[in-house]
C-alpha angles and dihedrals in degrees: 000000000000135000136195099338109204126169091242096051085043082060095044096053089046102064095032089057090049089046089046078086116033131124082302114091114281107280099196100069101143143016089260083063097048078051099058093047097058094045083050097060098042115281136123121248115313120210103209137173138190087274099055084046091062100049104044082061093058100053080052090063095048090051095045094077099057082074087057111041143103098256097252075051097060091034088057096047091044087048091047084044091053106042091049099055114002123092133188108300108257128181122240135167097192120159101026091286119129120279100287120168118232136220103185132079109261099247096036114133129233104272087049099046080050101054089046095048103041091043096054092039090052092039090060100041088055096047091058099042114027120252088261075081092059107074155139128235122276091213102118093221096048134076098181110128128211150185125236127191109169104111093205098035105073100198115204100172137052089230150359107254085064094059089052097056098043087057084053096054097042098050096043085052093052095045091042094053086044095051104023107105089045098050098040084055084051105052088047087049087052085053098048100051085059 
C-alpha cells in the first residue's frame, strides 16, 4: 500500500491532506478524488470507496490541529495519532517497488496508513525543527497550513500570493484611514463641480 516513505514525502502528505479542505471548496468529494490524491502523492493505484472517503477526512481532521496548537497540544495529538495506528517501522520491497520501510500495520487501510505516516512525518519534523515550523497562514481570508524549515526565514503565510495580498491590503487600509476624510471631500467636490 506504501511506497518509498521519506521524511520529506511523509511532510508533504501531511499538510496536502490538511489543505485538501481549507476556505476553497472540499476537494475530496468522491472516492475518485480520494483516488487521485493518493496517485498524486506516490502511490499505486488505490481502490477506494465512500468508506474509506469518510474516514480519510476524518483523520484529516484529527491532523489539522497540530497546525494550530500550543506545541504540548500538537505533541499530544501526534503521540495519541501514533499510538493509535503506527508500528514499529519495518522494511518491505513488495510489489516489485524499491526496499521502504513501513509504519502501518499491512493491512492497514487508507485512513490508517495515512494517520501513521503523516504523524510520524509530521513527529519528526517537528522534533528537528521545533513546532513554531509547523503553521498556518496568517492571510485572513485563507486556512491552508504549512511547514517551514528554514531556522533564519520565519514564514507567516502558504504562498506568496497571500502575503501579497495581506501587504495590499494593509497598506490600502492605512492610507485609506490617513487620507479618508480628504479623499472622500474630493471626490464630492468632484461631484459637485459636474
Amino acid at each position: 500500500m506504501e511506497t518509498l516513505q521519506t521524511p520529506d514525502r511523509l511532510i508533504r502528505l501531511a499538510v496536502d491532506l490538511v489543505n485538501t479542505k481549507s476556505l476553497d471548496p472540499e476537494k475530496l468529494t468522491s472516492p475518485e478524488a480520494l483516488e487521485r490524491f493518493l496517485l498524486d502523492h506516490g502511490e499505486p493505484t488505490a481502490d477506494v470507496d465512500e468508506d474509506d472517503l469518510d474516514q480519510v477526512k476524518a483523520v484529516r481532521e484529527r491532523i489539522r490541529p497540530v497546525f494550530h496548537a500550543e506545541p504540548r497540544d500538537a505533541a499530544r495529538i501526534l503521540n495519541d495519532l501514533l499510538a493509535e495506528y503506527a508500528v514499529r517501522p519495518y522494511l518491505s520491497d513488495h510489489d516489485g517497488a524499491p526496499w521502504h520501510l513501513h509504519v502501518a500495520r499491512q493491512e492497514a487501510n487508507w485512513a490508517e496508513w495515512l494517520a501513521a505516516g503523516t504523524a510520524l512525518g509530521l513527529a519528526g519534523f517537528a522534533a528537528g525543527h521545533g513546532f513554531a515550523a509547523i503553521d498556518s497562514c496568517a492571510a485572513e481570508d485563507c486556512e491552508r497550513v504549512f511547514v517551514n524549515p528554514a531556522e533564519r526565514r520565519p514564514r507567516r503565510f502558504c504562498t506568496p500570493t497571500c502575503s501579497s495580498r495581506t501587504r495590499v491590503a494593509s497598506y490600502r487600509a492605512r492610507r485609506a484611514a490617513r487620507d479618508g476624510p480628504r479623499i472622500d471631500s474630493r471626490i464630492q467636490e468632484q461631484r459637485s463641480a459636474r
